[in-house]
Steps between C-alpha positions, in 0.01 A plus 500: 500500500756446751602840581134583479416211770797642739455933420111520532294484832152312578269405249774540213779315681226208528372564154870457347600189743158343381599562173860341530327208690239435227679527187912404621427299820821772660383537907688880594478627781435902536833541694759332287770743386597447140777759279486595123521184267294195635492269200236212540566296183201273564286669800293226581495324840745748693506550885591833662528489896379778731845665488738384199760756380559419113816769395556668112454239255403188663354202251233272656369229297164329525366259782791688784421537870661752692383455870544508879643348762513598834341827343794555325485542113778501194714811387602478154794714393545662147526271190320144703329270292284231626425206264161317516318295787752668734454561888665770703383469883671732784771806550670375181720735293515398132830742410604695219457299117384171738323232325213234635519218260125339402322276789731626792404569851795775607499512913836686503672805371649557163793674455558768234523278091420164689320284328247181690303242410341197617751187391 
């Protein structure tokens, strides 16, 4: 429903967004740019900014918030995973294989295989 939300225009784009609203509680936005392999383990509760870039393979768990700041929104690179109840605010570049531990708030680049959490 995703792709669906983001490829179709007008009454369908709303339609599928509704739908993703309804039954996962996942806010997407029509211009968010997302490759081949998405994998939402648990879809519920997810946040997609106006203008998030989510690369090949990216994992996103349930209850993650990928937003703005300054009107600047995250880049995810091939490979990121995000654990749970994690935010991502602002021109923040999650690299290569990069991993967001549960219940962090990331306000700062990743490098390529890094992994961060909340201590």
């Amino acid at each position: 429903m995703i792709r669906f939300s983001i490829a179709t225009n007008g009454f369908l784009s709303w339609f599928f967004r509704s739908l993703l609203m309804s039954f996962h509680s996942i806010d997407i936005s029509k211009t968010v740019k997302i490759d081949k392999g998405l994998v939402l383990p648990h879809p519920i509760g997810i946040t997609f900014g106006c203008y998030v870039v989510a690369a090949k393979n990216c994992t996103i768990y349930q209850n993650v918030t990928l937003g703005a700041k300054n009107n600047k929104y995250p880049t995810m690179c091939d490979g990121v995973t995000i654990y749970p109840n994690s935010v991502i605010v602002g021109d923040i570049t999650l690299g290569r294989n990069a991993t967001l531990g549960a219940l962090s708030f990331l306000d700062r680049d990743l490098d390529d295989d890094e992994v961060f959490y909340t201590r």
